[in-house]
mmCIF file of the protein (N, C-alpha, C, O) and its ligand, coordinates in Angstrom:
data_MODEL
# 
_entry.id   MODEL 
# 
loop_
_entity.id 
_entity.type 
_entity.pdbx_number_of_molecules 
1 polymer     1 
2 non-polymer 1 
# 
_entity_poly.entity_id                      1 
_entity_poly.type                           'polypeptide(L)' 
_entity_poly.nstd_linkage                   no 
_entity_poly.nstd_monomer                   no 
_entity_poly.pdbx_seq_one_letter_code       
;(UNK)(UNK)(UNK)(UNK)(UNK)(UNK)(UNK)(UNK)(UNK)(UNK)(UNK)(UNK)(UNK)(UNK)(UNK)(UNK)
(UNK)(UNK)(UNK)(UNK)(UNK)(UNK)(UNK)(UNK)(UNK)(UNK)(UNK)(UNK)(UNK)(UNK)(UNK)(UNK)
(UNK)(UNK)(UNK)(UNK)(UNK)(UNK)(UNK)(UNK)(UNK)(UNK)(UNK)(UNK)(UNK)(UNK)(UNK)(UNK)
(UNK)
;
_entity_poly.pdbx_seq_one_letter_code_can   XXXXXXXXXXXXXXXXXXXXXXXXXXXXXXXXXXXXXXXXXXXXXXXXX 
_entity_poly.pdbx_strand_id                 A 
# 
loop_
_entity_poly_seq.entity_id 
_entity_poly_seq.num 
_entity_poly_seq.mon_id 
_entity_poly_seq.hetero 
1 1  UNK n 
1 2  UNK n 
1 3  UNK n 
1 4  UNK n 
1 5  UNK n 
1 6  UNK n 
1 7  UNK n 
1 8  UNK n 
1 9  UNK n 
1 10 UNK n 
1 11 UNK n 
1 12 UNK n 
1 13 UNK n 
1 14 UNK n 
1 15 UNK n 
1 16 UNK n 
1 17 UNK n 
1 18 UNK n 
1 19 UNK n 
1 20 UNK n 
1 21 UNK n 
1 22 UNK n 
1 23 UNK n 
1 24 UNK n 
1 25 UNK n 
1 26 UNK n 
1 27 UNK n 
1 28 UNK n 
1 29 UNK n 
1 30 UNK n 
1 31 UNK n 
1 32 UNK n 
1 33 UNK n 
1 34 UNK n 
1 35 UNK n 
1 36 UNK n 
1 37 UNK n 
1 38 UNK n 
1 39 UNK n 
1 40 UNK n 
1 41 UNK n 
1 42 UNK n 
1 43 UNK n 
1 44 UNK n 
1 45 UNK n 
1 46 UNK n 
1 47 UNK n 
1 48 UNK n 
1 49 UNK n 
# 
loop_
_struct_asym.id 
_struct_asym.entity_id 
A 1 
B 2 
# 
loop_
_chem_comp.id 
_chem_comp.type 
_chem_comp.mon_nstd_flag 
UNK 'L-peptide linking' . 
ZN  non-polymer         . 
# 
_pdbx_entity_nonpoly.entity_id   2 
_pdbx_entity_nonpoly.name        ? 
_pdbx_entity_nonpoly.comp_id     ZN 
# 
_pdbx_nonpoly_scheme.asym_id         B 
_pdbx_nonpoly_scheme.entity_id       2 
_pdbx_nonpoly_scheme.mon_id          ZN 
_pdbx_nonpoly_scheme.ndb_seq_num     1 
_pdbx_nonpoly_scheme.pdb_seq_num     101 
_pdbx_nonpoly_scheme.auth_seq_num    101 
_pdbx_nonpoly_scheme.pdb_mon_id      ZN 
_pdbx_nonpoly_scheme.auth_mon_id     ZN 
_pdbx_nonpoly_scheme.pdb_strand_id   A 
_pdbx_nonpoly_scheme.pdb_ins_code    . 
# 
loop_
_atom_site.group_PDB 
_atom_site.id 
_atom_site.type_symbol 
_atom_site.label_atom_id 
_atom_site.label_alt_id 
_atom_site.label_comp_id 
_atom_site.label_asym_id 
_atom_site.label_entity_id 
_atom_site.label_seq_id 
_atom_site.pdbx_PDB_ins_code 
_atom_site.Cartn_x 
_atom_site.Cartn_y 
_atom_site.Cartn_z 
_atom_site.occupancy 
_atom_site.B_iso_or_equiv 
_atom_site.pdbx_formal_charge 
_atom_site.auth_seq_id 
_atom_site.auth_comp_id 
_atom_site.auth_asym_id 
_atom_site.auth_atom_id 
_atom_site.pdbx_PDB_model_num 
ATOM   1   N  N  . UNK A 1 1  ? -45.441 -36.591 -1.606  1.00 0.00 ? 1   UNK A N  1 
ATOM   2   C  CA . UNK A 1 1  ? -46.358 -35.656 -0.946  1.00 0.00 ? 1   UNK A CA 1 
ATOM   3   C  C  . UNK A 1 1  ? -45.887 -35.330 0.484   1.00 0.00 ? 1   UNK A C  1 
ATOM   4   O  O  . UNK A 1 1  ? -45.841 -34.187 0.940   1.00 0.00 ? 1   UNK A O  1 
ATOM   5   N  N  . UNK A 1 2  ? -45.538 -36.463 1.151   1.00 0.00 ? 2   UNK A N  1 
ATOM   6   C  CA . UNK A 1 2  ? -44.943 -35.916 2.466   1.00 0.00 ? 2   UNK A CA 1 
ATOM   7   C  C  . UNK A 1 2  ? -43.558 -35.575 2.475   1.00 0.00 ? 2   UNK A C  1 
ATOM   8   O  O  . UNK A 1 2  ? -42.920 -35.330 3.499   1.00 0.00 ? 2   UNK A O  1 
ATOM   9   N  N  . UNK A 1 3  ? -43.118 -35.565 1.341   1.00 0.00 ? 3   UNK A N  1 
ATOM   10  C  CA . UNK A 1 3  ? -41.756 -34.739 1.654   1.00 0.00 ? 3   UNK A CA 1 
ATOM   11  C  C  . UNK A 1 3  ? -42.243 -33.328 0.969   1.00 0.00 ? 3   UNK A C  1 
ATOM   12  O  O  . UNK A 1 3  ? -41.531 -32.336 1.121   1.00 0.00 ? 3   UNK A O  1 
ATOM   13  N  N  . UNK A 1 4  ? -43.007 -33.276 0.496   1.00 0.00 ? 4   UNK A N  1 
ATOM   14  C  CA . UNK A 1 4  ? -42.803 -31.406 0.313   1.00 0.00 ? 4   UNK A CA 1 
ATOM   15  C  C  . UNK A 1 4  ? -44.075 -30.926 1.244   1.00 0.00 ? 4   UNK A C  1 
ATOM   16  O  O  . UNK A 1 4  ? -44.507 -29.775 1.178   1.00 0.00 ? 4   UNK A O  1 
ATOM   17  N  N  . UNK A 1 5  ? -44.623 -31.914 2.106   1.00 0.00 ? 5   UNK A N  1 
ATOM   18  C  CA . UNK A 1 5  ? -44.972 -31.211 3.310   1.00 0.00 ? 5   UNK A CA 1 
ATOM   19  C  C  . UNK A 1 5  ? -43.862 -30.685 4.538   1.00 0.00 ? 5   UNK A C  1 
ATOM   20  O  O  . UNK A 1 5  ? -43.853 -29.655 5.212   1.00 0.00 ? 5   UNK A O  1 
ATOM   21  N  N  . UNK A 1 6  ? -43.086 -31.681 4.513   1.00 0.00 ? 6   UNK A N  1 
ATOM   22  C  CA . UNK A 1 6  ? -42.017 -31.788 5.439   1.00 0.00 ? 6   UNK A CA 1 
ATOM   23  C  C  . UNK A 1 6  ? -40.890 -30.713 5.184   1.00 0.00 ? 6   UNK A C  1 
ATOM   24  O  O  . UNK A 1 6  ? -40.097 -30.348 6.052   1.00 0.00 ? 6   UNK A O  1 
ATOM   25  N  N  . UNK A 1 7  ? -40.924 -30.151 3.598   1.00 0.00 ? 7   UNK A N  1 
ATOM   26  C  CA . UNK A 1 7  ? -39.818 -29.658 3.121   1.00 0.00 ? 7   UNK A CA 1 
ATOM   27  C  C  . UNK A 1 7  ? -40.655 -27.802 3.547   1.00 0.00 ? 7   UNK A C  1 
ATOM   28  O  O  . UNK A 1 7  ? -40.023 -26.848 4.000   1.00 0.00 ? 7   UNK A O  1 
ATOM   29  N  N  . UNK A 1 8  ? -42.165 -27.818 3.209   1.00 0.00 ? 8   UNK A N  1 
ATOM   30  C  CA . UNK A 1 8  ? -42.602 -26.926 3.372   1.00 0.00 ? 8   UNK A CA 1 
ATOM   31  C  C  . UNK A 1 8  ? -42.617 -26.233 4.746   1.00 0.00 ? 8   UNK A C  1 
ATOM   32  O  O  . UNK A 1 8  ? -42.446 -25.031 4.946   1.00 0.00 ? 8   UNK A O  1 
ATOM   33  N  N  . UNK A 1 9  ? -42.844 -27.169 5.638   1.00 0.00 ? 9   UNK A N  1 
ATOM   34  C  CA . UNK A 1 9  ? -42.752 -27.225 6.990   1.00 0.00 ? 9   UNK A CA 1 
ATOM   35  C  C  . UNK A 1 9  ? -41.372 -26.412 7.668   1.00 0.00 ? 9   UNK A C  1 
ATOM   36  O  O  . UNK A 1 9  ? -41.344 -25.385 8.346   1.00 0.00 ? 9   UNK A O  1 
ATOM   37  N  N  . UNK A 1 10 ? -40.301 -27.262 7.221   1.00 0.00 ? 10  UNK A N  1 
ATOM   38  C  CA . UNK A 1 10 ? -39.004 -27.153 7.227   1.00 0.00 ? 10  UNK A CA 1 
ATOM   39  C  C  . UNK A 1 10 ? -38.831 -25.468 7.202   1.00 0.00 ? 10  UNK A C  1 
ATOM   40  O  O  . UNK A 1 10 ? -38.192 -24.862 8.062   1.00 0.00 ? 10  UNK A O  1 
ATOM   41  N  N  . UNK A 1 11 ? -39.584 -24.758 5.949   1.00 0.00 ? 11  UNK A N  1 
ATOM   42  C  CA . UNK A 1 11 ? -39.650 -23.537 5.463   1.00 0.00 ? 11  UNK A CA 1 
ATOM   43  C  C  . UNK A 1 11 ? -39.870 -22.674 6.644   1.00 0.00 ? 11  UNK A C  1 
ATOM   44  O  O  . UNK A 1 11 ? -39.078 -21.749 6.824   1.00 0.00 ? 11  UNK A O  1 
ATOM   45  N  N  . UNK A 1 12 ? -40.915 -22.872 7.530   1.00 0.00 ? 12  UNK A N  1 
ATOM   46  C  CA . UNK A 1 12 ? -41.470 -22.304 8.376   1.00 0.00 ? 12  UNK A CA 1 
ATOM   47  C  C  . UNK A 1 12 ? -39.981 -21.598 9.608   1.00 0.00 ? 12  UNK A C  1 
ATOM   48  O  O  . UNK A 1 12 ? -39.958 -20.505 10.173  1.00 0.00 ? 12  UNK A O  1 
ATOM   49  N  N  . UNK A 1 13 ? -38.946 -22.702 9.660   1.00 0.00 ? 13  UNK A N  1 
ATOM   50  C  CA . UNK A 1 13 ? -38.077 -22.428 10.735  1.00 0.00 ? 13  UNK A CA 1 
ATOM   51  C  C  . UNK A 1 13 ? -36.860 -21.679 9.746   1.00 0.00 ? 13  UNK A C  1 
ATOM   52  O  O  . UNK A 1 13 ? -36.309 -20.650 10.136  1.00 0.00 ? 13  UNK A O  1 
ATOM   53  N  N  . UNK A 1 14 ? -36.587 -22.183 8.710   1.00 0.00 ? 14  UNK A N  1 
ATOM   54  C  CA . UNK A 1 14 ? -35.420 -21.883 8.055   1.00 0.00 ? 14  UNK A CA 1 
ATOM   55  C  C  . UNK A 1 14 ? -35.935 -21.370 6.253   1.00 0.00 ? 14  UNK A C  1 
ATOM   56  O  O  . UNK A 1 14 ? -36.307 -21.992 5.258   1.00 0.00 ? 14  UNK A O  1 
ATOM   57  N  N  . UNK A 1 15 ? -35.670 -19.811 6.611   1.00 0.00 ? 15  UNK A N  1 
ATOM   58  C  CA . UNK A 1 15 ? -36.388 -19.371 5.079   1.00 0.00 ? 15  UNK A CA 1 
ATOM   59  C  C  . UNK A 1 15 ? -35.617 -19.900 3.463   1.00 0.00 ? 15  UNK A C  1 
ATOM   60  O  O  . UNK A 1 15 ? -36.125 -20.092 2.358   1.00 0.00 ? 15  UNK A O  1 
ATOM   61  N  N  . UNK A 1 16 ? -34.321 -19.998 3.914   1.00 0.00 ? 16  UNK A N  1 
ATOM   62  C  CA . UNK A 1 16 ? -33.392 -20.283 2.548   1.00 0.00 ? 16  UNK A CA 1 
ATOM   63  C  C  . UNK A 1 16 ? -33.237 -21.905 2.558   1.00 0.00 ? 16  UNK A C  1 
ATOM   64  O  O  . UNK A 1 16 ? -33.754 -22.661 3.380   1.00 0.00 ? 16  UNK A O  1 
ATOM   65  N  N  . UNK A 1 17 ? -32.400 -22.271 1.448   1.00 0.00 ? 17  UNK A N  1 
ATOM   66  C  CA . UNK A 1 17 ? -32.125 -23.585 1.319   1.00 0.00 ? 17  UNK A CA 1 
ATOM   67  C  C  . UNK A 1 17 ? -30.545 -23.696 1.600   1.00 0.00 ? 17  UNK A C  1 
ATOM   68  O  O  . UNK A 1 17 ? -29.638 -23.907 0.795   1.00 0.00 ? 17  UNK A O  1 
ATOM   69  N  N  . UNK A 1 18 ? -30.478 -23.433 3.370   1.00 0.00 ? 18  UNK A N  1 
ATOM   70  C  CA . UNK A 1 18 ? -28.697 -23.401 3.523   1.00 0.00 ? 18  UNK A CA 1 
ATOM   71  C  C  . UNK A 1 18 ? -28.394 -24.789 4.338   1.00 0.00 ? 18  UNK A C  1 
ATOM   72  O  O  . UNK A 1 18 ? -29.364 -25.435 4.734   1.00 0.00 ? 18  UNK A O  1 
ATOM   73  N  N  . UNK A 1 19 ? -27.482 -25.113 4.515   1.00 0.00 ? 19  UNK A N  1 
ATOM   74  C  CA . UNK A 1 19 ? -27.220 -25.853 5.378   1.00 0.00 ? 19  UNK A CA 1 
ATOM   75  C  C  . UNK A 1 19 ? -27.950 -25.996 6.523   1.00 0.00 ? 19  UNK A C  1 
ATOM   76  O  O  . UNK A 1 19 ? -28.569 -27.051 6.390   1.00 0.00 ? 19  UNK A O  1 
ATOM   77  N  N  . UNK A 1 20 ? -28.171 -25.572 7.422   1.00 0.00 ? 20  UNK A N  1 
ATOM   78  C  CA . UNK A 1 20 ? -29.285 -25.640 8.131   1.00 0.00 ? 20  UNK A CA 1 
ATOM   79  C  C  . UNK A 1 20 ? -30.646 -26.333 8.196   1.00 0.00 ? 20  UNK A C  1 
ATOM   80  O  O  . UNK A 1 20 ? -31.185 -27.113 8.982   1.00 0.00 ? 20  UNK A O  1 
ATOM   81  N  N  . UNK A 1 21 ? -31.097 -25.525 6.656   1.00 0.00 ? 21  UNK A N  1 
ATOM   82  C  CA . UNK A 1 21 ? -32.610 -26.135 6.421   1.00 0.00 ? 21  UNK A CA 1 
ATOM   83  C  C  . UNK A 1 21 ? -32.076 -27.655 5.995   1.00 0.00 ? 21  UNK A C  1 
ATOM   84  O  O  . UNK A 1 21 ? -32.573 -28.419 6.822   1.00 0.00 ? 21  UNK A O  1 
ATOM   85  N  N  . UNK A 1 22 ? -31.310 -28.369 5.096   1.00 0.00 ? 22  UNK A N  1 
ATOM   86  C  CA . UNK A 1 22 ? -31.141 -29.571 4.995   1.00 0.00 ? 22  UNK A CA 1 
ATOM   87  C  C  . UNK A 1 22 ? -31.130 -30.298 6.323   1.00 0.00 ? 22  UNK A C  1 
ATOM   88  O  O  . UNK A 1 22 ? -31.805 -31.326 6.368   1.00 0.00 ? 22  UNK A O  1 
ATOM   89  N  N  . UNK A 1 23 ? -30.501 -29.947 7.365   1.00 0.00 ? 23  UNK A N  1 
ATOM   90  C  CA . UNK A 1 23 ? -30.238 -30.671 8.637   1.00 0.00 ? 23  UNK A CA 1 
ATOM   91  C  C  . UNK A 1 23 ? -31.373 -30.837 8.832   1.00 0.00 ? 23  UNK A C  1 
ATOM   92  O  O  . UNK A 1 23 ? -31.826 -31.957 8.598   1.00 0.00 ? 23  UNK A O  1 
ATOM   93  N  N  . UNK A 1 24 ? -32.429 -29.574 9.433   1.00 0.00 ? 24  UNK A N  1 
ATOM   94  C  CA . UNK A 1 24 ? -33.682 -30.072 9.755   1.00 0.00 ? 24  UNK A CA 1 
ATOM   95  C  C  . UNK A 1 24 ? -34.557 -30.650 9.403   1.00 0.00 ? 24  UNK A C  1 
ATOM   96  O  O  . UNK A 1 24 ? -35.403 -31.202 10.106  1.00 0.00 ? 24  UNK A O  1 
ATOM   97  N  N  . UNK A 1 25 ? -34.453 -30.594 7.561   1.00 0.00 ? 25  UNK A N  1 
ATOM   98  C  CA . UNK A 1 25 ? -35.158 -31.795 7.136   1.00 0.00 ? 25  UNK A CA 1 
ATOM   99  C  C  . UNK A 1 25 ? -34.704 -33.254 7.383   1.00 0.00 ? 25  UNK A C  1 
ATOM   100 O  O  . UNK A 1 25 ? -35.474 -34.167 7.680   1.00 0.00 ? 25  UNK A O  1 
ATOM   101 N  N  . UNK A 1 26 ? -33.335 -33.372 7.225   1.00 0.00 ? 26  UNK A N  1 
ATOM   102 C  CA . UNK A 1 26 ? -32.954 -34.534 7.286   1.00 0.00 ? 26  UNK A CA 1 
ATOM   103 C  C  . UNK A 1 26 ? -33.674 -35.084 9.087   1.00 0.00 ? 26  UNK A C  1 
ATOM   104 O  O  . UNK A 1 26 ? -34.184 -36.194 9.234   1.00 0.00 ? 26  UNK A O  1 
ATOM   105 N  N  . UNK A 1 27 ? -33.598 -34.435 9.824   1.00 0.00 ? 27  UNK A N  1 
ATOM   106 C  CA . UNK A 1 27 ? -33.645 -34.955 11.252  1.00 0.00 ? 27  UNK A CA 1 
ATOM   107 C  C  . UNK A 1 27 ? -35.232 -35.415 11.038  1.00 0.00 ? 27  UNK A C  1 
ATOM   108 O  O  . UNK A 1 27 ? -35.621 -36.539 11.355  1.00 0.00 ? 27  UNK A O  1 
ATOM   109 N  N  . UNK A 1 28 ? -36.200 -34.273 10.387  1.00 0.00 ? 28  UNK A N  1 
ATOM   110 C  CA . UNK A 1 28 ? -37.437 -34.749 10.311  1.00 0.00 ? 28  UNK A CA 1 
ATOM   111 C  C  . UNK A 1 28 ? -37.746 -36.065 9.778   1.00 0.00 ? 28  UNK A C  1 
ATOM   112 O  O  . UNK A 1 28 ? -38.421 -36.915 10.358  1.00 0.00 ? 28  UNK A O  1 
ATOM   113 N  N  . UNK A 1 29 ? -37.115 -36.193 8.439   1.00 0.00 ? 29  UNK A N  1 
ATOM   114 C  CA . UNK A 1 29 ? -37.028 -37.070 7.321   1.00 0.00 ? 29  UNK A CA 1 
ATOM   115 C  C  . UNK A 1 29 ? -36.047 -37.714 7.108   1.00 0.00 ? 29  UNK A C  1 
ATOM   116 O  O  . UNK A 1 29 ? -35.487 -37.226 6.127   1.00 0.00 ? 29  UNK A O  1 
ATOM   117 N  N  . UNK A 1 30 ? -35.387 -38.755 7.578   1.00 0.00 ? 30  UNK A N  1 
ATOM   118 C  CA . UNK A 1 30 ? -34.245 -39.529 7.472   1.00 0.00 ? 30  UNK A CA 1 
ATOM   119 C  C  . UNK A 1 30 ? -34.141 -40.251 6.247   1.00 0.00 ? 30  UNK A C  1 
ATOM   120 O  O  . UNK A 1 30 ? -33.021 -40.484 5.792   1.00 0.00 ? 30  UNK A O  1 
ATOM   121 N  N  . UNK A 1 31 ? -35.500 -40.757 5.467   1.00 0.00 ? 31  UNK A N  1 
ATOM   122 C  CA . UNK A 1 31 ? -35.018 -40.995 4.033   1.00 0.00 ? 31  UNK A CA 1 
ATOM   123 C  C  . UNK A 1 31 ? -35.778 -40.110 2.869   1.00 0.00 ? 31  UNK A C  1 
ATOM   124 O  O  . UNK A 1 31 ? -36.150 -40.456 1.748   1.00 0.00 ? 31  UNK A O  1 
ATOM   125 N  N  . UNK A 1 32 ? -35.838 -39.301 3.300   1.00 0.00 ? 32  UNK A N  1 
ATOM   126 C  CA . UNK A 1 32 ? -35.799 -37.811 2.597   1.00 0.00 ? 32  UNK A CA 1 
ATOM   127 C  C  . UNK A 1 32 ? -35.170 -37.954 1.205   1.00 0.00 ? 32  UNK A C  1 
ATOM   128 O  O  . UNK A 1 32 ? -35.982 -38.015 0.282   1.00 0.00 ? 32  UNK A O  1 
ATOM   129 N  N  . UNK A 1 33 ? -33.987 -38.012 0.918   1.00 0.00 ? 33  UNK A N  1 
ATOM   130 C  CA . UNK A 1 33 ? -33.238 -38.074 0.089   1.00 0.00 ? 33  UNK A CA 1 
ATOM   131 C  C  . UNK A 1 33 ? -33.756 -39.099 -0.871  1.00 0.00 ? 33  UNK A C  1 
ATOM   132 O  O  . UNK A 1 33 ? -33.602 -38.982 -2.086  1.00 0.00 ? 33  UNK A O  1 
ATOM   133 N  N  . UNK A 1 34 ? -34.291 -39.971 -0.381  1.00 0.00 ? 34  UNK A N  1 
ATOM   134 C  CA . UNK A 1 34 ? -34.808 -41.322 -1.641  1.00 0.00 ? 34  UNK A CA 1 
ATOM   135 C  C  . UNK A 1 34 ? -36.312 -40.681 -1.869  1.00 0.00 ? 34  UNK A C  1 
ATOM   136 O  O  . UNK A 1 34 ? -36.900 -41.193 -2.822  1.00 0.00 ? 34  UNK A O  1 
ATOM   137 N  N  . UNK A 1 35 ? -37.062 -39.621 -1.145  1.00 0.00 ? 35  UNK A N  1 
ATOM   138 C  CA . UNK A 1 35 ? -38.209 -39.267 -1.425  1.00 0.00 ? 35  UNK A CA 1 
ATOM   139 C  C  . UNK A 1 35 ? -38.293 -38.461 -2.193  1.00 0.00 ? 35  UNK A C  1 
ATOM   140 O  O  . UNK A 1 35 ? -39.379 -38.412 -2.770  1.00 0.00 ? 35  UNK A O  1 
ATOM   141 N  N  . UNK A 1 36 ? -37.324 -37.529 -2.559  1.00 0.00 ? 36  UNK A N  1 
ATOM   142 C  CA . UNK A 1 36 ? -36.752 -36.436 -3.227  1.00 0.00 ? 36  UNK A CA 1 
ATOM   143 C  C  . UNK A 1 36 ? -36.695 -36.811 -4.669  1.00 0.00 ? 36  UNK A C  1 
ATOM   144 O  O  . UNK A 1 36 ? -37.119 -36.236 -5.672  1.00 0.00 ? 36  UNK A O  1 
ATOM   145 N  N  . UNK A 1 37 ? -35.846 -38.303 -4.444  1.00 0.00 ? 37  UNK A N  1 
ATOM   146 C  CA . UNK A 1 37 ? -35.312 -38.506 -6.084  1.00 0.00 ? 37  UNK A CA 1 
ATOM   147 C  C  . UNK A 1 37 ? -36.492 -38.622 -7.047  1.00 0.00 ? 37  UNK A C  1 
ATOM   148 O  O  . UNK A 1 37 ? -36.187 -37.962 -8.041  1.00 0.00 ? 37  UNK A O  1 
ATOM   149 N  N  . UNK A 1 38 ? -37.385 -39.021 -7.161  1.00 0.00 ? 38  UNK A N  1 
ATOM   150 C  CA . UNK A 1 38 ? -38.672 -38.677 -7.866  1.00 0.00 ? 38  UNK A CA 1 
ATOM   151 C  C  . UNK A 1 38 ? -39.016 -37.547 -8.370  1.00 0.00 ? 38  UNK A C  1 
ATOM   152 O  O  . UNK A 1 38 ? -39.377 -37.296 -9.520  1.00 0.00 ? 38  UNK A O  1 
ATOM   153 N  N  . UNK A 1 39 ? -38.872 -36.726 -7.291  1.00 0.00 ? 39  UNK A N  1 
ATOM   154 C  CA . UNK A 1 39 ? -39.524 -34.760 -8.013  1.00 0.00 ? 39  UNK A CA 1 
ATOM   155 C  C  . UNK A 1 39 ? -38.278 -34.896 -8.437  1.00 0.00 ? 39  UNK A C  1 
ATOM   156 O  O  . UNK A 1 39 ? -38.502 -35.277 -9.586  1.00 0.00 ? 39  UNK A O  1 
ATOM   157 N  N  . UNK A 1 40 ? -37.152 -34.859 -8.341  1.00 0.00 ? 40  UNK A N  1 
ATOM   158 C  CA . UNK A 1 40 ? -36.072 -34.152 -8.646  1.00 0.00 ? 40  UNK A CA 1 
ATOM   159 C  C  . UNK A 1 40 ? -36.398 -34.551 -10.574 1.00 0.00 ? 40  UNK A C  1 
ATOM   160 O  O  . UNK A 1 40 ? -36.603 -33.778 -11.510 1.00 0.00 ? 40  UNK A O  1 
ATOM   161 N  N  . UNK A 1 41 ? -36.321 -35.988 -10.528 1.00 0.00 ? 41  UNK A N  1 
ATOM   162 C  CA . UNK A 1 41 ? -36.439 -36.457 -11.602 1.00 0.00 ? 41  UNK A CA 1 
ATOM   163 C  C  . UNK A 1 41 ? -37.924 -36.347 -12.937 1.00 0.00 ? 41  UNK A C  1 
ATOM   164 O  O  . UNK A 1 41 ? -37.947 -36.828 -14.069 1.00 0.00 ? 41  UNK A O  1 
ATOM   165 N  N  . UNK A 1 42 ? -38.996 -35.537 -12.214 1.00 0.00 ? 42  UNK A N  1 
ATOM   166 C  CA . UNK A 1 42 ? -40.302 -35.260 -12.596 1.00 0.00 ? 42  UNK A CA 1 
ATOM   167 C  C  . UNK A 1 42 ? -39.802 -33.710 -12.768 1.00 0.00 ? 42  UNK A C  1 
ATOM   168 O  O  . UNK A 1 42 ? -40.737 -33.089 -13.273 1.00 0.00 ? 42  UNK A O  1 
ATOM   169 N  N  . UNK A 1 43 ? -38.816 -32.956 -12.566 1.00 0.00 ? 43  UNK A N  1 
ATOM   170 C  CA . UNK A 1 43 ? -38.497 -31.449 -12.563 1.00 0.00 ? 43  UNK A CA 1 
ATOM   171 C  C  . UNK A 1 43 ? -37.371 -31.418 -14.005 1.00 0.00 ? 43  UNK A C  1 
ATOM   172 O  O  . UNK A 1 43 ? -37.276 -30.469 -14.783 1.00 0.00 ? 43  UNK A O  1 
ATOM   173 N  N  . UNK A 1 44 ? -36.579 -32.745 -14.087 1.00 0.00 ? 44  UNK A N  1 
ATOM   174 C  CA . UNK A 1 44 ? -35.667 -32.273 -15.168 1.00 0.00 ? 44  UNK A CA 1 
ATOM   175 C  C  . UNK A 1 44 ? -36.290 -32.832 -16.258 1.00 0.00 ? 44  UNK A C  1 
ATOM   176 O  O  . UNK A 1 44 ? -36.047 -32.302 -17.341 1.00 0.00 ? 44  UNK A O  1 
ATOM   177 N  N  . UNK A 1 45 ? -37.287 -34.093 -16.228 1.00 0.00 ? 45  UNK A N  1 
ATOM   178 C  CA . UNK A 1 45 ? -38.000 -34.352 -17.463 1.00 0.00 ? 45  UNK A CA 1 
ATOM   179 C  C  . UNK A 1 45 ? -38.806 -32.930 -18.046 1.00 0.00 ? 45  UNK A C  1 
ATOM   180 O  O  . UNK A 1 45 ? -38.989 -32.644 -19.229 1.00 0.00 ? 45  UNK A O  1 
ATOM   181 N  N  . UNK A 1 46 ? -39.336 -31.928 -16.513 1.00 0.00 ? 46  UNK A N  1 
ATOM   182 C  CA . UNK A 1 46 ? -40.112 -31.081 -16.916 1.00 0.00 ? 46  UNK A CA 1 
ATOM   183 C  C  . UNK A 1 46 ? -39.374 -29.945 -17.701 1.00 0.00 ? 46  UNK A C  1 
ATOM   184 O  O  . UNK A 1 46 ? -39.825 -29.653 -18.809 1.00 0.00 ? 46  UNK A O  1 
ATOM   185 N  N  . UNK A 1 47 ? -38.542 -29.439 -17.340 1.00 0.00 ? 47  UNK A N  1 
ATOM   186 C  CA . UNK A 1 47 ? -37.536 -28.819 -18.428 1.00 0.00 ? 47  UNK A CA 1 
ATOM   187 C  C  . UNK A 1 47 ? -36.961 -29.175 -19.108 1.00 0.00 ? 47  UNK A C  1 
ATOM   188 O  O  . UNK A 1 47 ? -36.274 -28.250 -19.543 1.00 0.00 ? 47  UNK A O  1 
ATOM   189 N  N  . UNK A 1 48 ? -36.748 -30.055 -19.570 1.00 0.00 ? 48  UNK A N  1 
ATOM   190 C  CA . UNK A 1 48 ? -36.316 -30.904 -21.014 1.00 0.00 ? 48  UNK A CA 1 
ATOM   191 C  C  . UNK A 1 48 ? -37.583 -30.842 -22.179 1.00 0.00 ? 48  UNK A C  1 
ATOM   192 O  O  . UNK A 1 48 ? -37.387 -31.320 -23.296 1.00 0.00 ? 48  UNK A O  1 
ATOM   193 N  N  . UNK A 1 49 ? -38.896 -30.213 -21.818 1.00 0.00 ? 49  UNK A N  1 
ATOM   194 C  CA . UNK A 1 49 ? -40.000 -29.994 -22.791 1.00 0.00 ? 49  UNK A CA 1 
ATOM   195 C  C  . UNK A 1 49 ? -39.846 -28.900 -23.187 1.00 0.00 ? 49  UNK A C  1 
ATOM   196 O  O  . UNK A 1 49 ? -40.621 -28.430 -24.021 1.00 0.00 ? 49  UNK A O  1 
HETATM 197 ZN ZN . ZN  B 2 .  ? -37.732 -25.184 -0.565  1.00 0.00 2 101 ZN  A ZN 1 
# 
């Protein structure tokens, strides 16, 4: 939940998903990446139905 506040947030400064927007999440969110792996993994179970 708080990473796709943070990711949403993120949205506000940087509209695309470029290099950039990763930096600023990362600076927000330093373990971001381990918060991620969950949806990521709740998104490919979801297209695999
Ligand atoms: Zn996004």
């Amino acid at each position: 939940m708080e990473y796709v506040i943070a990711h949403e947030l993120t949205h506000l400064r940087h509209r695309h998903h470029g290099p950039a927007f990763w930096l600023t999440l990362a600076e927000q969110m330093p373990d971001g990446s381990t918060r991620k792996a969950p949806l990521e993994r709740w998104e490919v179970q979801r297209r695999e139905l």
